[in-house]
N, C-alpha and C positions, 0 to 999 in steps of 0.2 A: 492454395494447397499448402498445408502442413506438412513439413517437415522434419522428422525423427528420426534417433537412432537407439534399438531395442539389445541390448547388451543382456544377453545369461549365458550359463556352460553348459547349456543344454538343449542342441541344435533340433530337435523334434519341436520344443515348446514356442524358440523362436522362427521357425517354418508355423503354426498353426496361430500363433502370434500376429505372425505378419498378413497372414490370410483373411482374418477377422478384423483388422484396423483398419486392412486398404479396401473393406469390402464398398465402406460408403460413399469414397468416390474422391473425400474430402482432405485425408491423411498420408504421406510415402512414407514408407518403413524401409530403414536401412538397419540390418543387422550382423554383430559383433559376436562371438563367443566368447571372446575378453578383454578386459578392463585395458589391457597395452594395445591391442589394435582398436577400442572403442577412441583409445585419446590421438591415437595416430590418424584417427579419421577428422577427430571433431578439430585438430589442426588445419584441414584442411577443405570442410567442409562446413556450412552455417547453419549447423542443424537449428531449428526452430523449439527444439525441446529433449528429452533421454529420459529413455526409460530403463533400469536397471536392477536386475537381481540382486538381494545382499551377500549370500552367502555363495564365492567366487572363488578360485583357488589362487587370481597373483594376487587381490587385492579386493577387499569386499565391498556392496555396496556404500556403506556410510565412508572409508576411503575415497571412493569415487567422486562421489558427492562434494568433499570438504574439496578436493584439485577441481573441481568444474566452481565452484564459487569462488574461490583463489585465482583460477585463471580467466575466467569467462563470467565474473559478474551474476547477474540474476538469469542465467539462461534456466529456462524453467526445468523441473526436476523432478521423477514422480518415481519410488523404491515401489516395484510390484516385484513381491517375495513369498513365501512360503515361510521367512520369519515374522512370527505374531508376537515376539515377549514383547514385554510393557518397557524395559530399558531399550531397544532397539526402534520402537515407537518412538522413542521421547529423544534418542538422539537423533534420530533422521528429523525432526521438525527443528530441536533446537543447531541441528548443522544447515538449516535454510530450506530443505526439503519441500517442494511445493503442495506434493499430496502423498499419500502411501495408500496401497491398494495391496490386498493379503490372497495371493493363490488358494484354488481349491474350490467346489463348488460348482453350478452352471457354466460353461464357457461362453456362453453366448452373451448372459446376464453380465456373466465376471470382465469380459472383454466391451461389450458396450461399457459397462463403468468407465473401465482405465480410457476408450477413446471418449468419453463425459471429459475427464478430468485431464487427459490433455488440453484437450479444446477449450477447458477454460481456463487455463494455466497458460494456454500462449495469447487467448483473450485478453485477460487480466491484467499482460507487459506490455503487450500494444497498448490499453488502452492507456494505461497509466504513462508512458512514455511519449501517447500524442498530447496528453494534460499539459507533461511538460514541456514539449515543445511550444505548446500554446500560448504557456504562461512566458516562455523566452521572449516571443515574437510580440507577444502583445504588451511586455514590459521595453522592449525595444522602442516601439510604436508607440506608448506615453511619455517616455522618454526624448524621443525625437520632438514629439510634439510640444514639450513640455522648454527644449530648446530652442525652439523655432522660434514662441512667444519672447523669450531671452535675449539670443546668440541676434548681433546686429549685421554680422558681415559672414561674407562665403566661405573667408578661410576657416574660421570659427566654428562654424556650420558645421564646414566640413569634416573638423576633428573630432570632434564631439559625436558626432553621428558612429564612427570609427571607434571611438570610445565606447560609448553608450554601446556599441554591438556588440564586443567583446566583452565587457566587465560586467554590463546588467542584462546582454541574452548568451552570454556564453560562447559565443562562438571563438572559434581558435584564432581566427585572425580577420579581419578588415580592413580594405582600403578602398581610397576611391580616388578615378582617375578623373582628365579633364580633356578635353580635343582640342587641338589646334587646329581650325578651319583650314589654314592658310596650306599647313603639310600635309593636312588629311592625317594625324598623328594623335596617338591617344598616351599622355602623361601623366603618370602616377603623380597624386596633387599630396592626398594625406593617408596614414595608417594608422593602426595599431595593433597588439598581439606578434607573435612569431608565427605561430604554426603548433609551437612546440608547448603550449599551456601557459607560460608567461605572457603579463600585459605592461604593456608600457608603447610609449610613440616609437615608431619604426621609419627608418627612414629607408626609402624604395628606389632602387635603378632606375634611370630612366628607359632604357629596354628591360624591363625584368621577362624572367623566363618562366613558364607557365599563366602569363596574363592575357590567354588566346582568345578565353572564357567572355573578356571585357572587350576582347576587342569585335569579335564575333558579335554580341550586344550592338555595339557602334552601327556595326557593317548591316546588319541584319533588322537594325532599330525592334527587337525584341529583347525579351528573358533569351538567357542561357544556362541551361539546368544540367549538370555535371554531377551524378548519384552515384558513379563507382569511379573514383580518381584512380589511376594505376600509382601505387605505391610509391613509384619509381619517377615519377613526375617533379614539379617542382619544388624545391627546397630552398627557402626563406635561408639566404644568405649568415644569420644568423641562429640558426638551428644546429644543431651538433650533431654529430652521425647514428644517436640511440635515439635522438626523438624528432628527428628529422619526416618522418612519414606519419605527420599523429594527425594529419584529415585525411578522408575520403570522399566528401561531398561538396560540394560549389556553386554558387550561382550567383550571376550578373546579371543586371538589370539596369534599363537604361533611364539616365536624368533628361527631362524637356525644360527647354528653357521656350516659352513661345512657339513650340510647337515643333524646336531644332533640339535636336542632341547636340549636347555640352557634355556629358559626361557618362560616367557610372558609375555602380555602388556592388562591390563583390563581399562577399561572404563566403567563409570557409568552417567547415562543421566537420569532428572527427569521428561520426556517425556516418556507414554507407547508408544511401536511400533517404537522407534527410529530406529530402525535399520534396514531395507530396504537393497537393492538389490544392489541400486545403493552407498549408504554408507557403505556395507560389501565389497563392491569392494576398494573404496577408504582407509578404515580401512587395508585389508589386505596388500595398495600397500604400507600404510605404513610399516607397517610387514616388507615388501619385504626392504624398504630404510633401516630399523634399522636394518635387519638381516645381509645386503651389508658392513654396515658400522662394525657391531660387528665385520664380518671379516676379514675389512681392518686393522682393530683396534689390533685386533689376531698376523694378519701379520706383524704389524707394533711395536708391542710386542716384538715378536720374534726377529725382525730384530734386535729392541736395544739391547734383549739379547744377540745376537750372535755378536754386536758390544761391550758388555762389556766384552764379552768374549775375543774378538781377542786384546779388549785394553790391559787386564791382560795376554793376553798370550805374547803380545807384550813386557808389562815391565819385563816379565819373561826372553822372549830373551835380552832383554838391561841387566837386573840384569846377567843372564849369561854372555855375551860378557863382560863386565866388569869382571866379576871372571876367566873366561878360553876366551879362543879364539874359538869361538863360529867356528863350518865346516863351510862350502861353503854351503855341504846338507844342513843345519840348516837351515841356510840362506835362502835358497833357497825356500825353505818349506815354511817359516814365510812368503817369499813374496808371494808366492801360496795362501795360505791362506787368504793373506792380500787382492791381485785379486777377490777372491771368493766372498770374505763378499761386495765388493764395487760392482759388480756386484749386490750381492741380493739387498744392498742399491739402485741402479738404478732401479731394479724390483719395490721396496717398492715406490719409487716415481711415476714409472709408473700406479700402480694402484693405489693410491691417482688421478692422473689426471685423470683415468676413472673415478674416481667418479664423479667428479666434469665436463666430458662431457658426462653425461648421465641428469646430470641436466635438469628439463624441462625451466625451463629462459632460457635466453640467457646470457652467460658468461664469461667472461674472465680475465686474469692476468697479470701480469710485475710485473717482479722485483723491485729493487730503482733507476736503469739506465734507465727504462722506456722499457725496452724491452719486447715483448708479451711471455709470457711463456708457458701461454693456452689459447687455442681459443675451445670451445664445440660446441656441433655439430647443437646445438640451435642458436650460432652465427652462424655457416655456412649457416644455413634454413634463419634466420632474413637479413644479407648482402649480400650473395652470395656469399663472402669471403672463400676459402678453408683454414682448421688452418695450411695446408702445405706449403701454399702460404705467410701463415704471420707468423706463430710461427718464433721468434728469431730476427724481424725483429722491429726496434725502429724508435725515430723522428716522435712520434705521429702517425706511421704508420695507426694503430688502428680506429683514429679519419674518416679518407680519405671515406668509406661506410657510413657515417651517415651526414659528413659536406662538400664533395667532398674539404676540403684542411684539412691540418697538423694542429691541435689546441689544446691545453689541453681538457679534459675530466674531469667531476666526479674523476676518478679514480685517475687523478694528484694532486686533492685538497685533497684527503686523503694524500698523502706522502708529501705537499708542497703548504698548501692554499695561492692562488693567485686572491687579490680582484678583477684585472680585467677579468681574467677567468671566477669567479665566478658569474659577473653581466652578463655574458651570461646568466645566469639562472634567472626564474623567481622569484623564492623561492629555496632556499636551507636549508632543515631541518636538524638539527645533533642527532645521536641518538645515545651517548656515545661516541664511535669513528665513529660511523659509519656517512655518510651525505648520505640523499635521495634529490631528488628534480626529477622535469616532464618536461617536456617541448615538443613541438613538431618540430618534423626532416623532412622535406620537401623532401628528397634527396630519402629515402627508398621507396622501393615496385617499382621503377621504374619512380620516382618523383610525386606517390600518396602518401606518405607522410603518417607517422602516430607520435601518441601521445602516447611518451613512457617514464617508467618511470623508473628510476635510484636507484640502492642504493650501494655505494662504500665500501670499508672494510680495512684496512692495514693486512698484512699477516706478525704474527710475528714468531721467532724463538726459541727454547729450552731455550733460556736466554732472552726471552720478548724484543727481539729487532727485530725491524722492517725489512722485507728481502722482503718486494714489499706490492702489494696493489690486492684487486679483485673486480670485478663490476660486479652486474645484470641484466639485463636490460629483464623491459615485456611492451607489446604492450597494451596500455590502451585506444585504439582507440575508443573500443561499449563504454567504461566509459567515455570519456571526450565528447562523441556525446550528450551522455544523460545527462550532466552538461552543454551544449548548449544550448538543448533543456531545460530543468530546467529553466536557462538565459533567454532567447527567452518568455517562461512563463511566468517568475516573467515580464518582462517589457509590456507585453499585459495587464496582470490586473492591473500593475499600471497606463496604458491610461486609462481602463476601471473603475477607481476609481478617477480618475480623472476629468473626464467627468459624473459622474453619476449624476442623477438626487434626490438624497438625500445629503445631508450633511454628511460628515464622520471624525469623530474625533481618534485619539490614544490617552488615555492618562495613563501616568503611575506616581504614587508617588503624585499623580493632579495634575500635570502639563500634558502640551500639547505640547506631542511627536510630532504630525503632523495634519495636516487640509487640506482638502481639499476645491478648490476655491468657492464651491457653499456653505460651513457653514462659510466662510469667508464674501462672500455676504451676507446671512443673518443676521448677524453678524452686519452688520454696514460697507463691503466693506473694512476688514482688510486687510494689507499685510501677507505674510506669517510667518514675524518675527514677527508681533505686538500681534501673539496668539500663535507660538508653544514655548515653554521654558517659559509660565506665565498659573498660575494659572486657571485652569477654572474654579472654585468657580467666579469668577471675572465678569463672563459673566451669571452669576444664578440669577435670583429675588431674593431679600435676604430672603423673606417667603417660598422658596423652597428649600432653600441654604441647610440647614440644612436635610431635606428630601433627598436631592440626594448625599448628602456627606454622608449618615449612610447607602443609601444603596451601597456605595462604598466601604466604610467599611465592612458591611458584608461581599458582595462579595468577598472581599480579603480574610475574614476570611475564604473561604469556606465553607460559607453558601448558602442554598438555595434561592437565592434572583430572584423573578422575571424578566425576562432582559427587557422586554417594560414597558415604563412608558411615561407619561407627565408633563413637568413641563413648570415654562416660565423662558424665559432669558430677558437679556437688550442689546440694540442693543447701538451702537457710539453714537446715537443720545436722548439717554434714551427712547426710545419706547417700550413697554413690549410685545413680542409674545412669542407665546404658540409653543412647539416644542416637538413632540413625538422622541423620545429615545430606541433604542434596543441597549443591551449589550452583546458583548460576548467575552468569558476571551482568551489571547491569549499570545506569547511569543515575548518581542520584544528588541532585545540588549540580548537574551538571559535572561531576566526578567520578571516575570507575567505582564500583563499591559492591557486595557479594548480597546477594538473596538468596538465605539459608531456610530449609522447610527441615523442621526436626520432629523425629517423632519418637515416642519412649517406648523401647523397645523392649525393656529390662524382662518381661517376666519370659518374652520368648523368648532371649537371649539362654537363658537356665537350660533349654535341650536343643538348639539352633545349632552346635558345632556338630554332635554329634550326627546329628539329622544331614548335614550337610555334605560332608564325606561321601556317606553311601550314598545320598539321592544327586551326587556331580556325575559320578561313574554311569551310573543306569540314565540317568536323564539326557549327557551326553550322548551313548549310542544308540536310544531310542530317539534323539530328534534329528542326528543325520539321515535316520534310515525313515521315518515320517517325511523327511524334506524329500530325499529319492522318491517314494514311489510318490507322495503328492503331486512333485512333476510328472509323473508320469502317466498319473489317473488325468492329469489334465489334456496331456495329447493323448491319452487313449480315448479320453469323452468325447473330445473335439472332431478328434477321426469319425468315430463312429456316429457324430452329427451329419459329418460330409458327406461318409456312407449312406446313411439312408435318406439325402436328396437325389443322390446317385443310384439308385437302384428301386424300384416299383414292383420286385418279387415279393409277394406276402409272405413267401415262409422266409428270406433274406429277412425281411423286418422284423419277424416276428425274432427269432435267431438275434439279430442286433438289437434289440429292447429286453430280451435276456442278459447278453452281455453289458450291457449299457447299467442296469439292475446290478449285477455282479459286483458293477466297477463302482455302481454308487454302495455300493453294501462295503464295499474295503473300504471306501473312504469313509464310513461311517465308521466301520473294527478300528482305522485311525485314529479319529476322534477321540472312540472312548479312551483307549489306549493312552493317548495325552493326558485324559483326565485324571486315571488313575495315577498316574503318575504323580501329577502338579495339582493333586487336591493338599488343601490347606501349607501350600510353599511359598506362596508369593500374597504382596500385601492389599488389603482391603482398598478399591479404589470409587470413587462413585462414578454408577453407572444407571444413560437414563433408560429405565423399565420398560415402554413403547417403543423405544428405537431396538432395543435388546429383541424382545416378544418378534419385530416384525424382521429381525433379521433372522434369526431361527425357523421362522418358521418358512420362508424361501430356501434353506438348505432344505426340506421335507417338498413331496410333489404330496400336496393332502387337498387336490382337488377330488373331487365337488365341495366338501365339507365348507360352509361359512365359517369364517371367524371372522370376531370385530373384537377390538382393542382400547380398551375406556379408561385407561392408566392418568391422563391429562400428562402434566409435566412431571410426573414424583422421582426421582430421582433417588438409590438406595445407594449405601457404601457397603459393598458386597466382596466378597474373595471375586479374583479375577473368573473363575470358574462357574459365576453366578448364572450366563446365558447357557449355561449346562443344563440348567434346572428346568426352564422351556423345551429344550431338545428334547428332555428323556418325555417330558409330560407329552409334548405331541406326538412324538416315537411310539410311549405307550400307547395314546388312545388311538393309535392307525394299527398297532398291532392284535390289540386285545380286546376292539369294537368292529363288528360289521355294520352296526345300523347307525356309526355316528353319523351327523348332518350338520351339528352346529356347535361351534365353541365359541363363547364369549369371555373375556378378561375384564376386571376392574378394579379400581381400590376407591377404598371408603377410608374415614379417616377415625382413628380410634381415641381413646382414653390412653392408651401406651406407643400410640404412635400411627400406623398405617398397615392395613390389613388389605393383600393384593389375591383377589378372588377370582379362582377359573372355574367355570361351569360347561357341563356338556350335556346332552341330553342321551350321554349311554345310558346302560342300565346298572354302572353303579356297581358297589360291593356295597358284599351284607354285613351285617352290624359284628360278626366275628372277625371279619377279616381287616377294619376298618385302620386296625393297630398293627396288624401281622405283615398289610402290603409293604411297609417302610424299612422289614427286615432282612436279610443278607438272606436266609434262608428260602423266602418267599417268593423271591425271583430266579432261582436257582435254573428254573424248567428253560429260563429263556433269558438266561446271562444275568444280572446284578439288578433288573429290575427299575425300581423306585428306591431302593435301598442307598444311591449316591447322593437324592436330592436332599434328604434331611442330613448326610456328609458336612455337604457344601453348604447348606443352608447356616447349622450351625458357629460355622467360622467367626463369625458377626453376628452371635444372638438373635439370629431368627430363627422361628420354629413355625413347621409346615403341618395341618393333619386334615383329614378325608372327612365332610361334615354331609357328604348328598345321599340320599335316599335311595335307597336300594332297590333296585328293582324298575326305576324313574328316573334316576338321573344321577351326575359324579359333580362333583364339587371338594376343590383343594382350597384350603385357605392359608395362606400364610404371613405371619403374623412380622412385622418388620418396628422393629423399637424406636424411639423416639431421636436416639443419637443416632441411628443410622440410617433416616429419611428428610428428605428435604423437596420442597415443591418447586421448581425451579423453571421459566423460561428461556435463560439464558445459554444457551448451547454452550458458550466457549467455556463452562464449568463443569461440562459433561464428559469424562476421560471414557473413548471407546476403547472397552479388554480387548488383548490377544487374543487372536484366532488363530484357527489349527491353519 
């Protein structure tokens, strides 16, 4: 079950709100009327996600927004508002915003959406958050493994494990105890971390307080899984009183020696609920690796004991033969004995090399003659090689399954680095002793070929000398596809920023990192050297100079600095144009540095103040009073949904589909009313054509009527007001046709660019009118007509005109120029306009 909290100031919308989220069974709605008690809740409660209105009277939604990622991290975040401009778009995504969903419209449609887009919004964190847990636990688990083959003794073992939990899976602290048989007593052996986000060894109380978790483990010889720690629990003697409480979740699991607990291994994670099913799996198969190993470690104890024993029992028989003449029996004995112990030594190696093929990598060894001495069973799965087939066998044998001939490996450059070996590879990294490097092997899976990655080792002796080398090898084939893909990426948006129809600057330190060829044009027709590595102060009006370099400065400061602005520059030729500017902060060489998108603004600069004035005043209190009743069209629709499940009287129905009719008919008088407003005020943005077509046409009920949509990808850079221009055309043909049946869209692609065609099988205007329907006068009988579409159209050099036969059928074609079309797949280059 999801859990949310639905925040507006408008208690009707969040009652019909909540109606429609909890309907499916899957979502709890908890709702807020304002931003001070939305945070007073989310203090106290773990919602799962917020949904929130912009426009709020302590504190608006993109406010809201920037305090829940300041405080709370990615808690997911979805603005459903009644504000549609294109700056309050761009700042809810760039403040981290998960998704935005625009009031108005079907309630049932508009509400399914927004619970769409929670549900995959708190999908999306889980899943990503189990990745990483994954990737913690299973880098712990190569780690361990990886010292197990190393680390000769317990205490070692033990710290390293403690280590490696903290530093390479993150966990806030580790330690591990040991039992005393004898008191029935469980003692903290090794640690590391605090509690409090620092790593380093810790050293532990022998009663320490809060260690119930391990001892429970002991008692119980299971897991012990602790997913909501009370706050108020134990505090790592060295933790300070602010960061003192930074886990929530715990778990101990017990060590076998032989089949007896010896110990435990605790873990502390400042995530509640870390530990899961599929992480108590992985945790205990750690258990199972360090319990394998304490074993071998036991056994391998022993064995030297029982070799020091036979070495003193040895100098004892030498010290005898020297003093007496030692029997034959003696003799004979001592060599018996001498048989035995070398025997167990053969055992003791034997299972060392179990260990090391049970390995999940793929694995193997040689000595310093180069001979294979283990092959695991991970290599036999990975080549097809049996280790019976190869063990003991040299001359590069090894090599033969991955390069089909004899050639050094990784593993020869640990015992004997060889520059020309080595430039086989593409990189080779050293990690102490060790060296990694990737590459990919063409020859495996059957000549599919995979990308696999290396890490070699030398294997030394009792006395730190070297007696051979070992190698890992794992299949990083899904990783290297998706750093393809990454590649393949990054070179699509840098055509597409290349080609863009704004100017686009980097610049860091003020200098200019990079330009693209259309701010170079502007510019004065620079080359690419004559502007990136100099100054862009250089190319500023010097009356602005000063303005755009302090807001530079802030913004570094991490201040709240505006990111659109305007200023002018100076072009080659000293010409001064006006040029709008958005900023946004970004990372480049690995340093803070500004992505600036400039566009030349100059010629509508010339009636731009003027126009401004008046259209702030009227634009202002036409869109609070738009945002009022649109909330309220919405619980008036919603009600009158409820109403008519609730009632079965035909003239009640009839009566509430009138109303219903009324309410969509004001939200229409809305509509236009923004248009008229906000035609030709705001800037050309590209917008894709079939996504536009089929969202227009579900604000219309134009059933039965067919329509099909044959746009492909085309993609136009239009005034914001461009899905205006479908509204009115469907609007018209529902009002002005009774025998429509079918509408079809398409575009074809032209000599001057791309020509976007609707057809319908009305009956058309006659050959007088074919020029007059476009005109203010022509639609007078029934409001503005078609007289807005060639408005809007114009903004950006398209032109629209009536080419169908009359009598037969209606056809618009309009006619879309070559700089303002583009055919495009790519979604994330597609900017969705405001909506009412």
């Amino acid at each position: 079950m999801i859990s949310a909290l639905y925040v507006d100031d408008e208690p009707g919308l969040l009652e019909i709100g909540k109606l429609y989220l909890e309907n499916s069974g899957t979502i709890m709605i908890d709702t807020s009327v304002s931003v001070c008690d939305a945070i007073r809740r989310v203090k106290t409660v773990p919602y799962d996600a917020i949904i929130s209105d912009y426009q709020m009277p302590e504190m608006n939604g993109i406010e809201f927004l920037k305090y829940i990622r300041t405080n709370y991290g990615d808690l997911p975040f979805i603005l459903f508002t009644g504000k549609g401009r294109e700056e309050v778009v761009i700042e809810a995504l760039n403040s981290g915003a998960d998704a935005y969903l625009q009031k108005g419209g079907d309630p049932v449609a508009q509400f399914a959406e927004l619970e769409h887009k929670i549900k995959r919004a708190v999908g999306r964190q889980f899943s990503e958050k189990k990745i990483l847990v994954f990737n913690r636990l299973y880098a712990i688990l190569n780690g361990i493994n990886s010292a197990i083959v190393h680390l000769k003794t317990q205490e070692e073992l033990f710290r390293e494990v403690c280590r490696i939990a903290v530093e390479t899976g993150k966990f806030r602290m580790a330690w591990m105890g040991i039992v005393d048989p004898k008191k029935n007593e469980l003692h903290p052996f090794a640690g590391y971390g605090t509690g409090d986000g620092t790593q380093h060894s810790i050293q532990l109380p022998i009663e320490p307080e809060g260690f119930e978790s391990s001892r429970r483990a002991v008692r119980e010889q299971q897991q012990v899984i602790c997913n909501d720690v009370d706050p108020g629990g134990f505090v790592h003697p060295s933790a300070t009183r602010t960061n003192a409480h930074t886990y929530r979740s715990t778990a101990a699991v017990p060590l076998f020696l032989h089949n007896t607990i010896i110990g435990t291994l605790q873990l502390y994670d400042a995530e509640p609920g870390f530990f899961a099913d599929e992480e108590i799996k992985l945790l205990l198969e750690i258990a199972s690796d360090l319990s394998f190993a304490l074993e071998k470690m036991s056994e391998e104890e022993q064995r030297k004991m029982a070799e020091t024993q036979l070495l003193e029992k040895h100098r004892q028989l030498e010290d005898a033969y020297l003093t007496i003449s030692a029997s034959e029996g003696m003799i004979r004995t001592y060599m018996n004995t001498l048989a035995k112990n070398q025997r167990q030594l053969g055992d003791s190696r034997r299972q060392l090399s179990e260990i090391i093929n049970f390995l999940p990598d793929a694995t193997f060894a040689i000595d310093t003659q180069g001979t294979v001495i283990v092959w695991n069973k991970a290599m036999e799965a990975m080549t097809g090689v049996l280790a019976i087939d190869i063990v003991g066998k040299g001359e590069y044998e090894y090599a033969l399954p991955f390069y089909k001939k004899r050639r050094p490996m990784l593993i020869d450059l640990v015992l004997k680095y060889d520059e020309t070996a080595a430039s086989r590879y593409d990189r080779i990294e050293r990690d102490g002793d060790r060296l990694v490097s990737q590459v990919f092997v063409p020859h495996l899976y059957g000549g599919r070929g995979a990308h696999l990655w290396f890490v070699a080792s030398p294997l030394y002796n009792e006395d730190g000398a070297i007696t051979g080398a070992i190698e890992s090898i794992r299949d990083v084939s899904e990783f290297s596809k998706t750093e393809i893909a990454l590649r393949s990426s990054e070179e699509r948006y840098r055509r597409i920023i290349e080609h863009a129809d704004e100017g686009i600057v980097v610049i860091q330190d003020g200098l200019v990192c990079y330009s693209n060829p259309l701010i170079r044009k502007i510019l004065g027709d620079y080359a690419p050297e004559e502007l990136d590595g100099h100054p862009f102060g250089e190319f500023i009006y010097p009356a602005d100079r000063d303005t755009v370099t302090e807001r530079a400065r802030r913004r570094c400061a991490g201040e709240d600095v505006e990111p659109s602005y305007v200023f002018r520059a100076i072009t080659r030729t000293g010409e001064i144009r006006w040029l709008r500017i958005h900023v946004l902060q970004l990372e480049w060489n690995a340093r803070p540095a500004a992505l600036s998108f400039l566009s030349d603004i100059t010629d509508a600069k010339k009636n731009e103040e003027d126009l401004r004035e008046a259209h702030s005043t009227i634009s202002l209190l036409n869109s609070i009073t738009r945002h009022e009743i649109a909330d309220r069209l919405t619980v008036l629709r919603g009600r009158l949904r409820i109403a008519r499940k609730q009632t079965s009287d035909p003239d009640m129905q009839v009566n509430l589909d009138k109303v219903d009719t009324a309410a969509r008919d004001i939200f229409l008088h809305i509509k236009k009313a923004r248009f008229y407003q906000e035609i030709g005020t705001g800037e050309a943005t590209w917008q894709h054509v079939a996504a536009t077509i089929a969202h227009e046409q579900a604000l219309l009920d134009i059933r039965p009527i067919t329509v099909s949509i044959d746009t492909g990808d085309l993609c136009v850079c239009a005034d914001p007001l461009f899905p205006q221009v479908f509204f009115i055309l469907f609007d018209n043909a529902l009002r002005h046709t009774s025998s429509l049946s079918r509408i079809h869209i398409s575009a074809i692609k032209t000599g001057t660019g791309y020509s976007i065609i609707w057809e319908d099988d009305s009956t058309g205007y006659a050959g007088e009118n074919k020029e007059q329907i476009f005109r203010l006068e022509f639609g007078k009988a029934s409001g503005l007509g078609l007289f807005p579409i060639r408005e809007i159209l114009c903004m950006t050099g398209m032109t629209i005109r009536e080419t169908g036969i009359s009598g037969s059928s209606c056809r618009f074609e309009i006619s879309v120029p070559t700089r303002a079309c583009q055919m495009t797949a790519d979604e994330t280059t597609v900017f969705s306009p405001a909506r009412v």
